[in-house]
N, CA, C and O atoms as a MOPAC input file, in Angstrom:
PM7 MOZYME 1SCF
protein

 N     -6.14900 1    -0.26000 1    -5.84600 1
 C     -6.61700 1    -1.53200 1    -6.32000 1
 C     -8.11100 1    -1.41500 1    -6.60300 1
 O     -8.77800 1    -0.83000 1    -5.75000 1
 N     -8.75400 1    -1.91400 1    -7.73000 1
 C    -10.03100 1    -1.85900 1    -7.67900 1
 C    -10.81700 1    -2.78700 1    -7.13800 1
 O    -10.62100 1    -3.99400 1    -6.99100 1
 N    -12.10400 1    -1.83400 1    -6.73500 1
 C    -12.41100 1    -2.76700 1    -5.60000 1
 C    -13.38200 1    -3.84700 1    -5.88900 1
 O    -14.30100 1    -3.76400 1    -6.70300 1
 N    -13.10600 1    -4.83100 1    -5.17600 1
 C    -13.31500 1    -5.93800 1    -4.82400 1
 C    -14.93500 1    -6.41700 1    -3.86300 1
 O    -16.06900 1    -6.66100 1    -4.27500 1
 N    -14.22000 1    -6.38400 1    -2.18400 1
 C    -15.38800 1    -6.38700 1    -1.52300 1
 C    -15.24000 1    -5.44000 1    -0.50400 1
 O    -14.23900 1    -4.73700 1    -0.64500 1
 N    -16.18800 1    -5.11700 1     0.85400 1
 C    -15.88900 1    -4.80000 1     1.11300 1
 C    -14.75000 1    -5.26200 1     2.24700 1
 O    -14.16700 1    -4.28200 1     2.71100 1
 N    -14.31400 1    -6.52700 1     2.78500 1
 C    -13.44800 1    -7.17600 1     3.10700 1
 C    -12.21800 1    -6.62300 1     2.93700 1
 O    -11.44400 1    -6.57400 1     3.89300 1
 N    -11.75300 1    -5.96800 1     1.28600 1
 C    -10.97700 1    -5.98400 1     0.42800 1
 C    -10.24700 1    -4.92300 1     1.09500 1
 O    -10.72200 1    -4.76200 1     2.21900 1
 N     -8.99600 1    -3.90000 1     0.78400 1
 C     -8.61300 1    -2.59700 1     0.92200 1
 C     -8.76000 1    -2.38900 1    -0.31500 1
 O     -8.55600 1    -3.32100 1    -1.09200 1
 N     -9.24200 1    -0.81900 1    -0.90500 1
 C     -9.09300 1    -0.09200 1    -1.89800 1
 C     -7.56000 1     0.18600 1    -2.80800 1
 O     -7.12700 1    -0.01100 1    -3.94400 1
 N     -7.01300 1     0.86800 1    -1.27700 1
 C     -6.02600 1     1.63000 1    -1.32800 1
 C     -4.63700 1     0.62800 1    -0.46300 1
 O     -4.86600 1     0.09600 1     0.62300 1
 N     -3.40700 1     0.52500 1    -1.07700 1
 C     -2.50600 1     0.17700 1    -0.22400 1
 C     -1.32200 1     1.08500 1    -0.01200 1
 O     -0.67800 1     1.20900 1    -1.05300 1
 N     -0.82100 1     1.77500 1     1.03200 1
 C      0.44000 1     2.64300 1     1.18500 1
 C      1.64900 1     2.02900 1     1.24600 1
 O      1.64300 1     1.36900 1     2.28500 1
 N      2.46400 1     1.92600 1     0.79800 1
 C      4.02700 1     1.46200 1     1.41900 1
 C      4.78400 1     1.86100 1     1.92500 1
 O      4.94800 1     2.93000 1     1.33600 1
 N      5.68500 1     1.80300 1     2.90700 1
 C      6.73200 1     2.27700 1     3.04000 1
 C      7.87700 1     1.46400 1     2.90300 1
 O      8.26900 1     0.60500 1     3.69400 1
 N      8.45000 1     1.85900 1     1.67200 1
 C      9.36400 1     0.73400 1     1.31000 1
 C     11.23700 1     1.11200 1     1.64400 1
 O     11.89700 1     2.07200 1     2.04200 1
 N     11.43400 1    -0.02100 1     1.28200 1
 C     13.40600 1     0.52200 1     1.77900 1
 C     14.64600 1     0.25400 1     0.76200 1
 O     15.51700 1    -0.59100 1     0.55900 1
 N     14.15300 1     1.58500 1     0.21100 1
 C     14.99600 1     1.51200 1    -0.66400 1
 C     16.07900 1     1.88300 1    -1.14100 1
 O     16.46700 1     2.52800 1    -2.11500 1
 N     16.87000 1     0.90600 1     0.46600 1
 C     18.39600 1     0.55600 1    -0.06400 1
 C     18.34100 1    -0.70700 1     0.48200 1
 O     19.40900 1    -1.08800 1     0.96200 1
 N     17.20300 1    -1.63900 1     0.56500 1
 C     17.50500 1    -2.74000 1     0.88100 1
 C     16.63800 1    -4.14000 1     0.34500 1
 O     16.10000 1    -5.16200 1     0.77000 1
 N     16.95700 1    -3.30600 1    -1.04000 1
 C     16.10800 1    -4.38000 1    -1.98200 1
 C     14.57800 1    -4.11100 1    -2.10400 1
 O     13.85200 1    -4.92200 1    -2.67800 1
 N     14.10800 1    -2.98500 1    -1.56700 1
 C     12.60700 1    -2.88200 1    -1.81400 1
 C     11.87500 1    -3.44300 1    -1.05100 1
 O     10.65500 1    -3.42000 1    -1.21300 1
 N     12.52600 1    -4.14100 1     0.06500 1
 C     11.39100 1    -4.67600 1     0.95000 1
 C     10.61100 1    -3.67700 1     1.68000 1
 O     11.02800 1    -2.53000 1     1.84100 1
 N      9.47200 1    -4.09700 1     2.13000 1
 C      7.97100 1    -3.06900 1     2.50300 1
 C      8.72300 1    -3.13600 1     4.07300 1
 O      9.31900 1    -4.10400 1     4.54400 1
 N      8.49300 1    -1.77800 1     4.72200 1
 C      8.71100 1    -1.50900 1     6.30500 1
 C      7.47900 1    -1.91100 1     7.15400 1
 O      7.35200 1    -2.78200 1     8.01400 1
 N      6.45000 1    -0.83800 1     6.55200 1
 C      5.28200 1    -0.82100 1     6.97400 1
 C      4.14100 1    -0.66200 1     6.12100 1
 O      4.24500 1    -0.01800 1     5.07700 1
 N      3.14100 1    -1.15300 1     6.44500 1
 C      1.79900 1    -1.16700 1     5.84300 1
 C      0.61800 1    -0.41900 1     5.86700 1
 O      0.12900 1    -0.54500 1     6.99000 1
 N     -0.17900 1     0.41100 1     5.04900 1
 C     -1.28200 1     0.96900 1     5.37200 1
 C     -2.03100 1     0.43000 1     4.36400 1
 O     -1.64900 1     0.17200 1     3.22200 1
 N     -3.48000 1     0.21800 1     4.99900 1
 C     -4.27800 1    -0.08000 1     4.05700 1
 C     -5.87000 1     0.71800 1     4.51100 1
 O     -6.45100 1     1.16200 1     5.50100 1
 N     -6.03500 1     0.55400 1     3.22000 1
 C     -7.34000 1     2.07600 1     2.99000 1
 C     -8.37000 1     1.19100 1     2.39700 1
 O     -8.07500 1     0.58400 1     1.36700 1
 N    -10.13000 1     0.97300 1     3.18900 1
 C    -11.05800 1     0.20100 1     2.89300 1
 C    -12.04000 1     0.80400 1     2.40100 1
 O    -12.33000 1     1.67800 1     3.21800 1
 N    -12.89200 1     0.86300 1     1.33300 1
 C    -14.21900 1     1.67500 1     0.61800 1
 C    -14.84000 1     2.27000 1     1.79800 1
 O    -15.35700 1     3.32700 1     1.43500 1
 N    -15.03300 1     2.06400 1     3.09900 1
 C    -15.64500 1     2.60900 1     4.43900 1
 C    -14.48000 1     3.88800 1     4.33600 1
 O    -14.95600 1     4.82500 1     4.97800 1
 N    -13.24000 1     4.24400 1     3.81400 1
 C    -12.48000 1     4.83400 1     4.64200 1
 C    -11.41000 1     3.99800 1     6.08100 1
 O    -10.32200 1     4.33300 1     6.54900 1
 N    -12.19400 1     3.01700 1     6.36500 1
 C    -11.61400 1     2.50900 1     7.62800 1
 C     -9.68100 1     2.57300 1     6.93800 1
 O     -9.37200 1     2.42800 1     5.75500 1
 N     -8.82300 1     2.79300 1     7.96000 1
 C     -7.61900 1     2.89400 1     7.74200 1
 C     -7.23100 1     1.63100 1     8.53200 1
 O     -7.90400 1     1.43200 1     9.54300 1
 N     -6.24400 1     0.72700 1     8.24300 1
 C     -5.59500 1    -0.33400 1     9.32700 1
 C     -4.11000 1    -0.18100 1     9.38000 1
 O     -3.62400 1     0.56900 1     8.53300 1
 N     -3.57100 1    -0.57000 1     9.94800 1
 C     -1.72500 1    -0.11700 1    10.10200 1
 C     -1.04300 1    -1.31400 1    10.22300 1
 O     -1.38800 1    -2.05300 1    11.14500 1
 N     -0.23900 1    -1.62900 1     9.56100 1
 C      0.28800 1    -3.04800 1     9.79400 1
 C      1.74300 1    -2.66800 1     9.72900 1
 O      2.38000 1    -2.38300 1     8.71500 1
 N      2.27900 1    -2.72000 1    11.30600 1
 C      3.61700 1    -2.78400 1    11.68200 1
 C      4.47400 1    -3.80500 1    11.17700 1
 O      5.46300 1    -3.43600 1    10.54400 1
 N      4.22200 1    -5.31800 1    11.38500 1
 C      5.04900 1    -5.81500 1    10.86000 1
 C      4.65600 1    -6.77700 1     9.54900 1
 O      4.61000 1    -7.99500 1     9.72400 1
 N      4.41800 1    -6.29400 1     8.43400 1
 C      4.12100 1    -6.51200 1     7.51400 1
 C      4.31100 1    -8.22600 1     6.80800 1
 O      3.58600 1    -8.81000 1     6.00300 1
 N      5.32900 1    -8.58900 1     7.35600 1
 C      5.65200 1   -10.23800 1     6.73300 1
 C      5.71600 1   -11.31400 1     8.09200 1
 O      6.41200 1   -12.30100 1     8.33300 1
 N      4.91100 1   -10.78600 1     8.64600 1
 C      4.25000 1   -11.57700 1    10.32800 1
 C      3.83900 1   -13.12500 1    10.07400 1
 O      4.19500 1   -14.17800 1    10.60300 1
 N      2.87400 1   -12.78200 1     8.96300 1
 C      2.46000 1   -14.49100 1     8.34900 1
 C      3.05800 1   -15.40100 1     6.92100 1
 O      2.53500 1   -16.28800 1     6.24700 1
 N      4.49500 1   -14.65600 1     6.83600 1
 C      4.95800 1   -14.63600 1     4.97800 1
 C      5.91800 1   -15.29000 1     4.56900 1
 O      6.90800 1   -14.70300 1     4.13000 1
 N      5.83700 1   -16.89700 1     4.62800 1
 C      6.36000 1   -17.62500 1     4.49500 1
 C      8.01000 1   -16.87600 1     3.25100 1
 O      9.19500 1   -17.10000 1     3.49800 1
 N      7.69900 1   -16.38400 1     2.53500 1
 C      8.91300 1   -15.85000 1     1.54700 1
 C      8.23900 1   -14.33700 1     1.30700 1
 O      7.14500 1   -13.88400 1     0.96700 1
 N      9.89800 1   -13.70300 1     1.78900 1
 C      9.73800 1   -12.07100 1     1.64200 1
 C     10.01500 1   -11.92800 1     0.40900 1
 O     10.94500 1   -12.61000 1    -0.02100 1
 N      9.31400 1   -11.02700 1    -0.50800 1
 C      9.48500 1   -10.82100 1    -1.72900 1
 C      9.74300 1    -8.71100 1    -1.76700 1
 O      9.46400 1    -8.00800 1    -0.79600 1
 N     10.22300 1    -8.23700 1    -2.91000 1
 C     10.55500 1    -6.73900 1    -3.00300 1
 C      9.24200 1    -6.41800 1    -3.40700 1
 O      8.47000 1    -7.06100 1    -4.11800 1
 N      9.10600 1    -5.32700 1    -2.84900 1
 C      7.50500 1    -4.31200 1    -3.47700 1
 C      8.03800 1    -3.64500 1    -5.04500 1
 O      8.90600 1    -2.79700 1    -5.24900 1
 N      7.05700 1    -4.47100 1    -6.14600 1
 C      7.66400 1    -3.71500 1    -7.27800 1
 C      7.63200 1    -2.01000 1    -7.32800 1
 O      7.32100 1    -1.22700 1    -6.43100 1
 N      7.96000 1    -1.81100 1    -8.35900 1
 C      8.48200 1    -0.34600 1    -8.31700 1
 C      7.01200 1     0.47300 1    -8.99500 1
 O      6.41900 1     0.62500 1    -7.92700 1
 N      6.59500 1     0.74100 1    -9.46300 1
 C      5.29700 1     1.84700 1    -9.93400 1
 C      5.30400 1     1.75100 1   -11.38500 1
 O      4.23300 1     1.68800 1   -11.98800 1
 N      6.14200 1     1.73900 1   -11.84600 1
 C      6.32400 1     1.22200 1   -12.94600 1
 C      5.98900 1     0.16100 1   -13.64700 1
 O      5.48300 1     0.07400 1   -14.76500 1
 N      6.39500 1    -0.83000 1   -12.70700 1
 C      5.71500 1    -2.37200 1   -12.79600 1
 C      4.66200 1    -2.70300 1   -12.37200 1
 O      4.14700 1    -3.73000 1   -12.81500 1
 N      4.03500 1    -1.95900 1   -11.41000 1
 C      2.55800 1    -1.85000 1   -10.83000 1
 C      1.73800 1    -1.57100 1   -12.15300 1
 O      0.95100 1    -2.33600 1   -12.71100 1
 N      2.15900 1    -0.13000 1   -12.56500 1
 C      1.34700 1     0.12800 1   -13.87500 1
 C      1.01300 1    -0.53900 1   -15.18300 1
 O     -0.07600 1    -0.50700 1   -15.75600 1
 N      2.34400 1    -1.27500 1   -15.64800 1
 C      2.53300 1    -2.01900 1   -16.53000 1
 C      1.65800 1    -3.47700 1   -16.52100 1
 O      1.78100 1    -4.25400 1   -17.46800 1
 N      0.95800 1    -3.71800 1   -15.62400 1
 C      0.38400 1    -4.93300 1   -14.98100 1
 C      0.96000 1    -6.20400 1   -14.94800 1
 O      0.34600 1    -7.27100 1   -14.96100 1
 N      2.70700 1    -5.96800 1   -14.88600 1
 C      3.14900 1    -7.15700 1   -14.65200 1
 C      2.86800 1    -7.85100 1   -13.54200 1
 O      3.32700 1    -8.99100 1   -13.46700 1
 N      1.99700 1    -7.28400 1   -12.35700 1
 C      1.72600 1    -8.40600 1   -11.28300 1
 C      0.61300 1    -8.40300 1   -10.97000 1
 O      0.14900 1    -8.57300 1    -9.84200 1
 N     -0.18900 1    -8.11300 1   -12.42900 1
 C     -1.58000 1    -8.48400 1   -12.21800 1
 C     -2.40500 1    -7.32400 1   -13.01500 1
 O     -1.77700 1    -6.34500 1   -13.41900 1
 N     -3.70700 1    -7.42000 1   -13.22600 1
 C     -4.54900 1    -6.04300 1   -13.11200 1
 C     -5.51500 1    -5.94500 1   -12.21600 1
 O     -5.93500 1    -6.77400 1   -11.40900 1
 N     -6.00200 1    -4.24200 1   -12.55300 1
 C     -6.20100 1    -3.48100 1   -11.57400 1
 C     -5.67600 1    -2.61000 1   -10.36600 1
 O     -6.27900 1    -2.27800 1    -9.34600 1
 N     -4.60700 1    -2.38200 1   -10.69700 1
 C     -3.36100 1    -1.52200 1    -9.86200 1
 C     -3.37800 1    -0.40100 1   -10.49400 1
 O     -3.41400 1    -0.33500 1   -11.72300 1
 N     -3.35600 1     0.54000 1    -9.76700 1
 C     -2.29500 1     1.76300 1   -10.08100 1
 C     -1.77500 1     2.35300 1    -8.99700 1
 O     -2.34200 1     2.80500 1    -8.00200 1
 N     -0.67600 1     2.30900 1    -9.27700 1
 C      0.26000 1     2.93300 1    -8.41500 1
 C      1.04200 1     4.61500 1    -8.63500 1
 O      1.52700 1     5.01300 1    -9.69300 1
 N      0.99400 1     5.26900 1    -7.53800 1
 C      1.87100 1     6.40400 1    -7.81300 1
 C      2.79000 1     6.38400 1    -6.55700 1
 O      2.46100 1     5.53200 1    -5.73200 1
 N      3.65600 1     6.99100 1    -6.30200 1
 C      4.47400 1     7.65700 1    -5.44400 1
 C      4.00000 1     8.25000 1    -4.36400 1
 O      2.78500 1     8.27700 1    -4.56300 1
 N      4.16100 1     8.62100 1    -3.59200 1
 C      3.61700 1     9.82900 1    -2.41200 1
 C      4.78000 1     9.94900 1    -1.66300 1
 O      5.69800 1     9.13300 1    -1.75000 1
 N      4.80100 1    11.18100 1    -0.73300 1
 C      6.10400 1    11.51900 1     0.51800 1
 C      5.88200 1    10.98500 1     1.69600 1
 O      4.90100 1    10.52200 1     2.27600 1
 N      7.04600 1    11.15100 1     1.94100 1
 C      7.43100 1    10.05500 1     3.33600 1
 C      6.00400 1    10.98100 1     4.25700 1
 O      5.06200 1    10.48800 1     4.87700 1
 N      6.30600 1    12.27500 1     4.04300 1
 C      5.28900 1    13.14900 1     5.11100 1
 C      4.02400 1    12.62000 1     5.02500 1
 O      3.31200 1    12.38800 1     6.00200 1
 N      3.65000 1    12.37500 1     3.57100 1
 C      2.14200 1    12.05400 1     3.29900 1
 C      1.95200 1    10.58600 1     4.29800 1
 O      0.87000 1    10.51600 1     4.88200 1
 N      2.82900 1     9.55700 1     4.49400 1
 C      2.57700 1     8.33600 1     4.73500 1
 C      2.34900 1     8.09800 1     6.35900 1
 O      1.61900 1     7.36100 1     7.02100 1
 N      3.64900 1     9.39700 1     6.75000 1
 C      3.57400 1     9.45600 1     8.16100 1
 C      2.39100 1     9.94200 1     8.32200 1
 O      1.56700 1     9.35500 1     9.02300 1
 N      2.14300 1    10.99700 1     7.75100 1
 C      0.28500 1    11.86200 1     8.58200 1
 C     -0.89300 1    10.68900 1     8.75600 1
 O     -1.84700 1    10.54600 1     9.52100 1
 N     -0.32600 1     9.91900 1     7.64000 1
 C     -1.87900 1     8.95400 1     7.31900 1
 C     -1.34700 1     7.66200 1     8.70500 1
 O     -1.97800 1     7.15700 1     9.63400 1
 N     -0.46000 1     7.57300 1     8.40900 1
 C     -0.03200 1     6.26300 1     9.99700 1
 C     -0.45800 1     6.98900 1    11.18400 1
 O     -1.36800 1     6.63500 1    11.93200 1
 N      0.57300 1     8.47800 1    11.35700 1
 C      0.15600 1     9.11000 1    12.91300 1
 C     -1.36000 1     9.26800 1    13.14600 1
 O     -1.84200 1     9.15500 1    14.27300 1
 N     -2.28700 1     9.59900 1    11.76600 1
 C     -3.56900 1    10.09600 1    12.80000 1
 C     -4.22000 1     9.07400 1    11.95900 1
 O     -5.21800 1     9.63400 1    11.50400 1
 N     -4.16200 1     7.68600 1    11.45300 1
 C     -5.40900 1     7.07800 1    10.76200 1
 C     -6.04300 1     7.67100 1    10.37700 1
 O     -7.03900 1     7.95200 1    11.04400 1
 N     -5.92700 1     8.04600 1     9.50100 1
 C     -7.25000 1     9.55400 1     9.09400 1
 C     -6.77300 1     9.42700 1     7.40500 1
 O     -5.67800 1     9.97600 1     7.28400 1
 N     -7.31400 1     8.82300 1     5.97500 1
 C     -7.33300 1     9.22800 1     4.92200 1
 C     -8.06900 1     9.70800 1     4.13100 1
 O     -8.76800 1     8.86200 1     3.57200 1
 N     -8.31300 1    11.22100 1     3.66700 1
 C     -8.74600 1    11.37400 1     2.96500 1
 C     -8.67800 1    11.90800 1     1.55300 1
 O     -9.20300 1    12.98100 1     1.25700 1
 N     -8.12100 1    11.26200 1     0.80600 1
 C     -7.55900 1    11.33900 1    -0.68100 1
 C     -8.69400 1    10.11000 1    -1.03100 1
 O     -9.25700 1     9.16700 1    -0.47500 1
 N     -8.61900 1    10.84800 1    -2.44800 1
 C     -9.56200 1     9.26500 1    -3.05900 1
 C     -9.44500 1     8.12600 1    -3.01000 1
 O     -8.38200 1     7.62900 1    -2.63800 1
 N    -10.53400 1     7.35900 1    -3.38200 1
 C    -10.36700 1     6.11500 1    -3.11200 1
 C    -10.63900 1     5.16900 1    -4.30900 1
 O    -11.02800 1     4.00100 1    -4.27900 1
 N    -10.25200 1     6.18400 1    -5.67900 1
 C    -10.19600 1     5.89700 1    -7.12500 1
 C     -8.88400 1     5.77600 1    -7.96400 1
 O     -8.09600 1     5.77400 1    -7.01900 1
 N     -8.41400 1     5.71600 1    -8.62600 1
 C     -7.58400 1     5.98300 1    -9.54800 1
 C     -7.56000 1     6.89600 1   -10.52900 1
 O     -6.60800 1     6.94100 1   -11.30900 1

């Protein structure tokens, strides 16, 4: 996501489930500091669960601009949850 403030996250990870409509499991989010945060239960405050679009639709800016989205492995998502630790860019 481009950034915003520093309030903002840069970067958002998903872990999504997809055989169950795309809803998000878990949350990572990545702040211009680097700071990493982990959000276990992701729809804690979310009045209506909605599906995480697909990358495709991220790109296309049907839900907005300033997104880009790619893919990454389950491994990549776990390393970054188990040790809070990201360091991949924080650009597009």
């Amino acid at each position: 996501m481009e950034y915003e403030s520093d309030d903002m996250p840069v970067i958002f990870f998903y872990e999504v489930d997809l055989i169950n409509e795309r809803f998000m499991i878990r949350e990572i989010e990545v702040f211009a500091d680097n700071t990493v945060k982990l959000i276990d239960n992701p729809y804690y405050e979310v009045i209506e669960m909605c599906p995480i679009p697909t990358v495709e639709e991220l790109n296309e800016n049907i839900w907005g601009e300033g997104f880009y989205a790619i893919n990454i492995s389950k491994e990549e998502f776990y390393r970054i949850w188990d040790t809070k630790i990201y360091n991949g860019s924080l650009k597009a």
